[in-house]
C-alpha positions as a Markdown table, in Angstrom:
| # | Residue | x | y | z |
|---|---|---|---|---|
| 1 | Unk | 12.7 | 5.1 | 0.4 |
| 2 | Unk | 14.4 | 4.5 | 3.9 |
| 3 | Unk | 15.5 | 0.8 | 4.6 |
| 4 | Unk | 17.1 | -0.8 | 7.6 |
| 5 | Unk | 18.5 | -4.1 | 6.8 |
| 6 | Unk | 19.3 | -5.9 | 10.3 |
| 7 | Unk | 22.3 | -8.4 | 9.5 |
| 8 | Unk | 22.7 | -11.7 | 11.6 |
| 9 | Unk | 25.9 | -13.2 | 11.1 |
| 10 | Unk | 28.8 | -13.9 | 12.8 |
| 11 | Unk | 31.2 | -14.1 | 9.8 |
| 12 | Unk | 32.4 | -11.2 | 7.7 |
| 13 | Unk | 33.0 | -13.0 | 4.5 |
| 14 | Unk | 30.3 | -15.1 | 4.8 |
| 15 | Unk | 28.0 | -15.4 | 1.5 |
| 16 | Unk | 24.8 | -14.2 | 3.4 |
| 17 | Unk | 27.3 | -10.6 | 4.3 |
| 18 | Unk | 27.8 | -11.0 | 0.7 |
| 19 | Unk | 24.2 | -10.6 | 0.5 |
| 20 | Unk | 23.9 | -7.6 | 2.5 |
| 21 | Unk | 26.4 | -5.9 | 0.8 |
| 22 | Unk | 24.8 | -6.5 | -2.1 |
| 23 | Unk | 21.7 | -4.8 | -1.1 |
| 24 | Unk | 23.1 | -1.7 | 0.5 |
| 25 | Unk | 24.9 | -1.3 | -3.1 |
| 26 | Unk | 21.9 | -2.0 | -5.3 |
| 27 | Unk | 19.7 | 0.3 | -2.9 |
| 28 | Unk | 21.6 | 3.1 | -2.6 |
| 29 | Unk | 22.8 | 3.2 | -5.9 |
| 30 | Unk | 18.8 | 3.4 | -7.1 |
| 31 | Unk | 18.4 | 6.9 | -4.6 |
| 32 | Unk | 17.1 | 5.1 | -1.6 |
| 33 | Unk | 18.7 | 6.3 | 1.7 |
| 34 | Unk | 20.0 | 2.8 | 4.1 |
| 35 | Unk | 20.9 | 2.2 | 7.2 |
| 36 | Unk | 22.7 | -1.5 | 8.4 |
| 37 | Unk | 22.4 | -2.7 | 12.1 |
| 38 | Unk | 25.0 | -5.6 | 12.0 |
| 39 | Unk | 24.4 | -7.4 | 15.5 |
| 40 | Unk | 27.1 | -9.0 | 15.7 |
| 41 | Unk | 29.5 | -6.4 | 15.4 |
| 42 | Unk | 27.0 | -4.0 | 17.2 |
| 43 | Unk | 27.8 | -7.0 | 20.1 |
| 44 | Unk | 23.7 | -6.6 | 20.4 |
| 45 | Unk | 23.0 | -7.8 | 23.7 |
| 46 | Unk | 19.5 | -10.0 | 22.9 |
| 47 | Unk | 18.6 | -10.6 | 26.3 |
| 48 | Unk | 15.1 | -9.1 | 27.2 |
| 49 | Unk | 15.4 | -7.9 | 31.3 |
| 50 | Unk | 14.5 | -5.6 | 33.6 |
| 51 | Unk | 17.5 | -3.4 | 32.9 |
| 52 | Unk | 16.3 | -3.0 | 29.7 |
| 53 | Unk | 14.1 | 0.1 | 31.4 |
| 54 | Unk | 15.8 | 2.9 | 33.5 |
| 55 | Unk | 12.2 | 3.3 | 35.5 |
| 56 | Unk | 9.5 | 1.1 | 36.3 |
| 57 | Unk | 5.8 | 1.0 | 36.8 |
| 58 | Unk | 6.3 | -2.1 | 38.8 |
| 59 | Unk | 10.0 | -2.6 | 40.7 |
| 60 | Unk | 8.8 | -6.0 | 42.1 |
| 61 | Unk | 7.3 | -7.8 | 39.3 |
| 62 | Unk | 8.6 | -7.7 | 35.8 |
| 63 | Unk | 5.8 | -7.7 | 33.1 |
| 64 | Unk | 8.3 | -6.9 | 30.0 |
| 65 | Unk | 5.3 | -5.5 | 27.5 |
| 66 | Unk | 3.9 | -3.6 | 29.6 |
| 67 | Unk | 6.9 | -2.2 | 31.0 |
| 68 | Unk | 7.4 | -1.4 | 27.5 |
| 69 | Unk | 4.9 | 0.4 | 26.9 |
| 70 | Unk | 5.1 | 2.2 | 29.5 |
| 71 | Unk | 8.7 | 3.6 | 29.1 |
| 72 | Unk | 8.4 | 4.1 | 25.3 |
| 73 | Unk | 5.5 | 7.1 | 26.5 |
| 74 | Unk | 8.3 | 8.2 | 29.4 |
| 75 | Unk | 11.4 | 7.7 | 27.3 |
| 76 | Unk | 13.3 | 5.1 | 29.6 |
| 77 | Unk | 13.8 | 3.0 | 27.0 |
| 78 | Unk | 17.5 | 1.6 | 27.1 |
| 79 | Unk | 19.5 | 3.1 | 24.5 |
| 80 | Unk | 20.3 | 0.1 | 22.7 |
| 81 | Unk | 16.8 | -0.1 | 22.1 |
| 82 | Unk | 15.6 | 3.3 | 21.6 |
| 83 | Unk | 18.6 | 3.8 | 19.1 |
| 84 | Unk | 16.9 | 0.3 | 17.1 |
| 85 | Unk | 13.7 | 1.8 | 17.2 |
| 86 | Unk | 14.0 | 5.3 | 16.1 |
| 87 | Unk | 16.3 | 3.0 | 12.6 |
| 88 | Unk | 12.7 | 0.8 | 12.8 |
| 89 | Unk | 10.4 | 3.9 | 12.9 |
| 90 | Unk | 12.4 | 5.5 | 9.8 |
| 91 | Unk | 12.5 | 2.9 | 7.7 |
| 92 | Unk | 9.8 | 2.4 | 4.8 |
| 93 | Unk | 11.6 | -1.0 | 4.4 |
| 94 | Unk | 12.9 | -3.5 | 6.5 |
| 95 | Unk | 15.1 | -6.7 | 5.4 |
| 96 | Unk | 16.4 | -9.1 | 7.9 |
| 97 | Unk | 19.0 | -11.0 | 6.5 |
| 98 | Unk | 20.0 | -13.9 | 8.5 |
| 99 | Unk | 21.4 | -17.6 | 8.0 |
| 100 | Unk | 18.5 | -20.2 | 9.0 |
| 101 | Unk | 19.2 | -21.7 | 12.6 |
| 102 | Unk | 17.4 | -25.1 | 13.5 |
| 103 | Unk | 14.6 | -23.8 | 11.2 |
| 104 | Unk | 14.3 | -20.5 | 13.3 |
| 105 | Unk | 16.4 | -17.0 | 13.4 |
| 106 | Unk | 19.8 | -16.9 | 14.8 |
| 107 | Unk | 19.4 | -15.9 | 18.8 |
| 108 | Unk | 20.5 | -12.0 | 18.4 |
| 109 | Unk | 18.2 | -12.0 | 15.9 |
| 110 | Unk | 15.4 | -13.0 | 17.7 |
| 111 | Unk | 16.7 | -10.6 | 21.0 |
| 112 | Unk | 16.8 | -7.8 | 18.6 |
| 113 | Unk | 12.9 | -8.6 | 18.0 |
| 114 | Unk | 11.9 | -9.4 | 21.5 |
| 115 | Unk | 13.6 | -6.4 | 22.8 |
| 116 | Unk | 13.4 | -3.5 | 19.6 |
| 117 | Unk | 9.4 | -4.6 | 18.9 |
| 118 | Unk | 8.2 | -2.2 | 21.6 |
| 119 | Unk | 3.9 | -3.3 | 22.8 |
| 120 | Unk | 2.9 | 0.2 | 22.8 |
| 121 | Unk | 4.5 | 1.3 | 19.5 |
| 122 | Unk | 4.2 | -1.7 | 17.6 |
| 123 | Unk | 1.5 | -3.3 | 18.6 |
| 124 | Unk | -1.0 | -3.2 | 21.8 |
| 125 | Unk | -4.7 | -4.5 | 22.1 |
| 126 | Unk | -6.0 | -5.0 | 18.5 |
| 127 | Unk | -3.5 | -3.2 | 16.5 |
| 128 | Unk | -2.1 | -6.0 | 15.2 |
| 129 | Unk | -2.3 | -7.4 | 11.4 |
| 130 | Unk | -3.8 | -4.7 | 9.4 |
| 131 | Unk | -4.0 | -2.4 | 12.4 |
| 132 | Unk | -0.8 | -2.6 | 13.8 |
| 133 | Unk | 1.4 | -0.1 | 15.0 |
| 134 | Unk | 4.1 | -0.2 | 11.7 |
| 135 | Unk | 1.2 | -0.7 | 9.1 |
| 136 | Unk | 2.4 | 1.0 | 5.8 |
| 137 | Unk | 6.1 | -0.4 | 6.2 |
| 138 | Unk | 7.2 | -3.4 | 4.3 |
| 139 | Unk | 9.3 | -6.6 | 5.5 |
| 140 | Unk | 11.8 | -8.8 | 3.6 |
| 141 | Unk | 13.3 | -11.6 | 4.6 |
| 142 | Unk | 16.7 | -12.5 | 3.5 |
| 143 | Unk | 17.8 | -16.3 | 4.5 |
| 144 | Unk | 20.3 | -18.6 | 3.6 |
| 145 | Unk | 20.6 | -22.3 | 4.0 |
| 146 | Unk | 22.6 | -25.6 | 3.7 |
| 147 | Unk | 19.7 | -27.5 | 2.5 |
| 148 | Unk | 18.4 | -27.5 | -1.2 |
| 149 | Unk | 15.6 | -26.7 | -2.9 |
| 150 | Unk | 13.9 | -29.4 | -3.4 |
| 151 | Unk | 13.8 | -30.5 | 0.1 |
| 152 | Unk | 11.5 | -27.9 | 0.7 |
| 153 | Unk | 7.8 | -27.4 | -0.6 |
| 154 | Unk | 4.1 | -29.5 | 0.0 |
| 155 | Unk | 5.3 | -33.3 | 0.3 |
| 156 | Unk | 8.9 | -32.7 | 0.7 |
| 157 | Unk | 10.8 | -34.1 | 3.9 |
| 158 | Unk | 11.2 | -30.3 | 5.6 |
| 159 | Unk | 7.9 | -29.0 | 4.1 |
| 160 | Unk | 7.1 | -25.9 | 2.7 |
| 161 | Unk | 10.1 | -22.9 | 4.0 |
| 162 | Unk | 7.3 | -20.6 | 4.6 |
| 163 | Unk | 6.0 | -23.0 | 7.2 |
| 164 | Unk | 8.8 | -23.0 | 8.7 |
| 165 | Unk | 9.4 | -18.8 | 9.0 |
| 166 | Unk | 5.6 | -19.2 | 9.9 |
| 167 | Unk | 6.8 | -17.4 | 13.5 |
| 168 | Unk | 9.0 | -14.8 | 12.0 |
| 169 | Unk | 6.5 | -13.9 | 8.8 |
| 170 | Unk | 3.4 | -14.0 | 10.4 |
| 171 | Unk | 3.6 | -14.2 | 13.7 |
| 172 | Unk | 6.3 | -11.7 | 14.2 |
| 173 | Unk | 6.1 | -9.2 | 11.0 |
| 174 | Unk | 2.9 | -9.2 | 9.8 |
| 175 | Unk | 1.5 | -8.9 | 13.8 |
| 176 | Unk | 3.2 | -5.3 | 14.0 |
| 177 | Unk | 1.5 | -4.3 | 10.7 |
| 178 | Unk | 4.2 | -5.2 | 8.0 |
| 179 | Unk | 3.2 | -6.4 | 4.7 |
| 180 | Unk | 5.4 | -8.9 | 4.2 |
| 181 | Unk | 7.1 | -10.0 | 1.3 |
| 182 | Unk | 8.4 | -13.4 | -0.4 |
| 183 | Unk | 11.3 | -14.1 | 1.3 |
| 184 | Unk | 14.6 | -14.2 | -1.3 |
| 185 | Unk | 16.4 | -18.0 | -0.7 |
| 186 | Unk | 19.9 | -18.8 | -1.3 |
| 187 | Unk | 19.9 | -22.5 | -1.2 |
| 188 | Unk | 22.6 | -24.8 | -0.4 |
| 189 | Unk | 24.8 | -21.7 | -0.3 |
| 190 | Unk | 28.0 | -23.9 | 2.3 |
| 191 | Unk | 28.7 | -26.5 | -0.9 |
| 192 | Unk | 27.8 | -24.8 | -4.2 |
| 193 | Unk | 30.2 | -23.0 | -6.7 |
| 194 | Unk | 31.4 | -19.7 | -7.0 |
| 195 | Unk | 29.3 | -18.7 | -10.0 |
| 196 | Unk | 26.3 | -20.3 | -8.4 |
| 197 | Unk | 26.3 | -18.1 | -5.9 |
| 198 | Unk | 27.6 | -14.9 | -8.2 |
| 199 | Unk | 23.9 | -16.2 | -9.6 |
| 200 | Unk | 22.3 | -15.8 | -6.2 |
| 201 | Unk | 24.2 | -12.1 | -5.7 |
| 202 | Unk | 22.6 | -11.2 | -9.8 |
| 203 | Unk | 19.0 | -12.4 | -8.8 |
| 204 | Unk | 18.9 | -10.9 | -5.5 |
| 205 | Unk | 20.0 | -7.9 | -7.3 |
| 206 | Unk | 17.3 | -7.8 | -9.7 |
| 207 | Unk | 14.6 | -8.5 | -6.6 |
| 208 | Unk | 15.6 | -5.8 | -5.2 |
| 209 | Unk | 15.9 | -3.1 | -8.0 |
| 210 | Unk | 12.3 | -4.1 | -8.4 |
| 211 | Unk | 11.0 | -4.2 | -4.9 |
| 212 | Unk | 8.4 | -2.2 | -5.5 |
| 213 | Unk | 6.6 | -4.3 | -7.7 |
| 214 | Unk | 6.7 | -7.2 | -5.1 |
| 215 | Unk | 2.6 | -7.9 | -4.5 |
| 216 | Unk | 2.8 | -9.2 | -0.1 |
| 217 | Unk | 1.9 | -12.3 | 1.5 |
| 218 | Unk | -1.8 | -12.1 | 2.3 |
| 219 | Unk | -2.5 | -12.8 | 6.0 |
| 220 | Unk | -5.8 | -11.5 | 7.9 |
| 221 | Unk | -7.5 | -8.6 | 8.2 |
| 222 | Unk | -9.2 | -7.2 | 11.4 |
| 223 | Unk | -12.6 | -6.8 | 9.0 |
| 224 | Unk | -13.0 | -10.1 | 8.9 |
| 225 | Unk | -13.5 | -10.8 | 12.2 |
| 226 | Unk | -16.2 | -9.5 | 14.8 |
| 227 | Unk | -15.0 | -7.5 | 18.3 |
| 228 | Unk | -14.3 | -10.6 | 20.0 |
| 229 | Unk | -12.4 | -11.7 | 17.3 |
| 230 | Unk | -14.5 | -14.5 | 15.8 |
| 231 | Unk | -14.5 | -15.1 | 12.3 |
| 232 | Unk | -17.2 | -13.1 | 10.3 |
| 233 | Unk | -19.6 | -15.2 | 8.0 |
């Protein structure tokens, strides 16, 4: 199996580097080939512009998907960006490991999405869901968090986690055509012990050693709808 894991953090010995480490060992050492894009010391640029295309359809007005389409067909790409995608287009797996920001993705994690999720490639018209354009890949999503568990979930005062990656797991991976998988948590990871996390680092481990038993988050399928999109009955 190929896997790009796409690191967000600023801070080399931080627990969630800890984290990735951990899963470049624990992959490799099972046979699976992996590749790391670490934006921060990649200093990803995560600003979507015109300058991310060497041509353009239309020099006067910026439409950034469908410039994007358009260049990944002529191969004016930026190179940033083309490098990202060619990682993304190998990859059988993809984990983004990332601390939680204001209950969202760091911002060069969310410019390596807006810019490396190519419409044309990824998605365009109705490939999305089921049909998108990286269908038969898999996504995890690796966070870590100050808060603790059981501030999370139905009735608790932040609400359920996956409510809040609800833009990132669905609207963002499962769009393209991911099947997405139950992100892995380290909770309360700024103010607990050593040994708890050592815990965390053991169970993420074992997640991932057994990966391909992980059954993915079920969103929708194109079936279920009619051509203009309305639900079947």
């Amino acid at each position: 199996m190929n896997v790009l894991i796409v690191h967000a953090h600023p801070e080399p010995k931080s627990f969630t580097t800890a984290l990735r480490d951990r899963a470049v060992e624990t992959l490799q050492a099972q046979g699976h080939q992996v590749q790391v894009s670490d934006l921060y010391a990649m200093n990803w640029n995560p600003v979507a512009s015109a300058e991310d295309f060497s041509a353009r359809e239309n020099p006067e007005y910026l439409v950034y998907a469908l410039e994007q389409r358009r260049s990944s067909k002529e191969q004016t790409l930026a190179a940033d960006i083309q490098q990202e995608l060619d990682k993304l287009l190998w990859a059988d797996l993809l984990i983004l490991n990332f601390p939680i920001y204001w209950f969202s993705t760091p911002a060069i994690l969310k410019g390596w999405i807006d810019r490396v999720l190519v419409s044309g490639i990824c998605y365009g018209g109705k490939r999305f869901y089921d049909q998108g354009g990286l269908r038969g890949k898999k996504a995890l999503v690796t966070v870590t968090l100050g808060g603790r568990e059981h501030m999370f979930g139905e009735g608790a005062i932040h609400g359920p986690l996956e409510d809040m990656l609800r833009p990132l797991l669905r609207g963002t991976l499962a769009y393209v055509g991911l099947e997405v998988l139950q992100p892995f948590v380290g909770w309360h990871v700024p103010y607990i012990s050593h040994s708890a996390r050592e815990a965390f680092l053991q169970s993420y481990r074992q997640r991932l050693e057994n990966i391909g038993e992980d059954q993915p988050m079920e969103y929708p399928r194109l079936t279920q709808f009619d051509d203009r999109l309305y639900p079947l009955a």
